[in-house]
N, C-alpha and C positions, 0 to 999 in steps of 0.2 A: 389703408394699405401700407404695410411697408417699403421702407425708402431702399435703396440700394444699403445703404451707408449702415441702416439699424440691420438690415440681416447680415451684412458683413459683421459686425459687433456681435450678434448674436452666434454665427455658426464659431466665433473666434473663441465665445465663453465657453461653447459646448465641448469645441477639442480639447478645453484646459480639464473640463471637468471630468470631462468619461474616462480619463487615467484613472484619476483619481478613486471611481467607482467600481475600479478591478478588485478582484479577491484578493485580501492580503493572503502575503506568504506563508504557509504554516512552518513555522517553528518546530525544528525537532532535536530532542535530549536525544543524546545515542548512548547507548551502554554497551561498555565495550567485554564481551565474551573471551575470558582466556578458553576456554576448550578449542573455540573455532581461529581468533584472531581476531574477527572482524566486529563490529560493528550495530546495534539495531536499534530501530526507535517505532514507535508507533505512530500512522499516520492521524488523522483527524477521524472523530466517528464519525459515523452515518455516510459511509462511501462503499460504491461497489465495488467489486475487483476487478475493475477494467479502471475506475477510478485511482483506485489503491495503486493498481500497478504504476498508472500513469506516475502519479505522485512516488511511486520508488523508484523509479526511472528520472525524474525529474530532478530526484536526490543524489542521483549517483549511483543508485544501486539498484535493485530487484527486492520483488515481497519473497520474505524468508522461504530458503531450502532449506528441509530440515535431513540431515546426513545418517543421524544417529539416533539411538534412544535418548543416550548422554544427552544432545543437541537437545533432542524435543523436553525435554524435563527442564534442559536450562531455560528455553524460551516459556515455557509451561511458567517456572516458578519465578521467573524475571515480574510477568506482566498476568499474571491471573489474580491481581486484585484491583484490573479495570473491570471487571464485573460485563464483560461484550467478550464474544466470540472475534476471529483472528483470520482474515485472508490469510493464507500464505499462497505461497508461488509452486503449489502445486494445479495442475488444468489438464482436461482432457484435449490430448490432440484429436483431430475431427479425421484425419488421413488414419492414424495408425491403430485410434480408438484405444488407447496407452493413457495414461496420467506420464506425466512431465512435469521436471522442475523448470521454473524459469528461468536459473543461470544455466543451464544447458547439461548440469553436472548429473553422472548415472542414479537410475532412481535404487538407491542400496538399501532403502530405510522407508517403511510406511510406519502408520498410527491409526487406522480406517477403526471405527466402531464397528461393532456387529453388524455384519448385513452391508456394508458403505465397503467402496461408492454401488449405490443402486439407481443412481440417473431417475429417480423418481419422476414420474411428467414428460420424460425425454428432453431436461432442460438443466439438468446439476451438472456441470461441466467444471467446475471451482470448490477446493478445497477449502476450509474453514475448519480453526481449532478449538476445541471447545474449551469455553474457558475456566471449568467447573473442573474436568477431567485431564486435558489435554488431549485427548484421541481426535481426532477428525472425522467431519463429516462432510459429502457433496452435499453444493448448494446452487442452486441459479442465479447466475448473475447482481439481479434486484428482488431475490425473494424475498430476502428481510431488508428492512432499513439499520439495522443497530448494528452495523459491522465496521469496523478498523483493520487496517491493514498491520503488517510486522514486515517495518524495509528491514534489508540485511545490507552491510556495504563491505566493500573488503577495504585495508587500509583504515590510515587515521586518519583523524576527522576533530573538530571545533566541538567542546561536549556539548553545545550548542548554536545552531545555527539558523537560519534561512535556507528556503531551497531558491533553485530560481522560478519558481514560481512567481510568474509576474512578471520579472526582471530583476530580480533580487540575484546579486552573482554567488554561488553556493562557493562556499567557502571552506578550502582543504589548505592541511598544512602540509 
């Protein structure tokens, strides 16, 4: 049986340790866009878009609105030689049954493929850009695993960084 004294020692190792055992911070390159201003970098793969969002919220910013044709081609020909499809901060709202950007700004600009959104299942609620094409398709949440988000920030920014993810302090100039 343990003494008082050894699980004192013991629970003392385990607080040092379980920090330690958190997610490191994902790192992210931002490229900065003259058309818009602002800012984007790609999250980590294999995240959903409740994840991805997290994670551009985390960053400082939102998974990319795309505003314009212009926009969608620049984001299109930035990052379409990751070979994975692209969250963006387009989502159905459940109230208005409307697609929404997630910075709140009017929706002026689609890319939808033929036929999209068609809520397939009654469960596609999240925009994804196809990285082949650029057009967009609805997807569900964790329908696929091989998806990366596209943050968008306004403002400068570190050409790269830490987010606080974890406790790392995100770092702006």
């Amino acid at each position: 049986m343990f003494s008082m004294k050894r699980s004192l020692a013991l629970l003392a190792i385990l607080a040092l340790a379980i920090p330690c055992m958190a997610a490191a911070a994902p790192s992210y390159t931002w490229t900065y866009s003259p058309l818009t201003g602002n800012y984007y970098a790609p999250t980590p793969v294999n995240v959903t878009w409740t994840e991805a969002r997290a994670l551009a919220i985390d960053a400082g910013g939102y998974l990319a609105c795309i505003g314009s044709a212009e926009e969608n081609d620049w984001v299109f020909e930035t990052y379409r030689g990751m070979s994975i499809h692209w969250w963006i901060g387009f989502s159905l709202n459940h109230n208005s049954q409307a697609y929404e950007w997630e910075s709140g700004e009017p929706v002026v600009y689609t890319n939808w493929q033929p036929g999209e959104p068609n809520n397939l299942g009654g469960s596609q609620f999240y925009a994804v850009m196809d990285y082949r094409r650029g057009d967009w398709d609805d997807e569900g949440n964790d329908q696929y695993p091989e998806r990366m988000g596209i943050i968008e920030r306004i403002g400068a920014t570190t050409s790269t960084e830490k987010s606080s993810w974890g406790s790392v302090k995100t770092l702006f100039r």
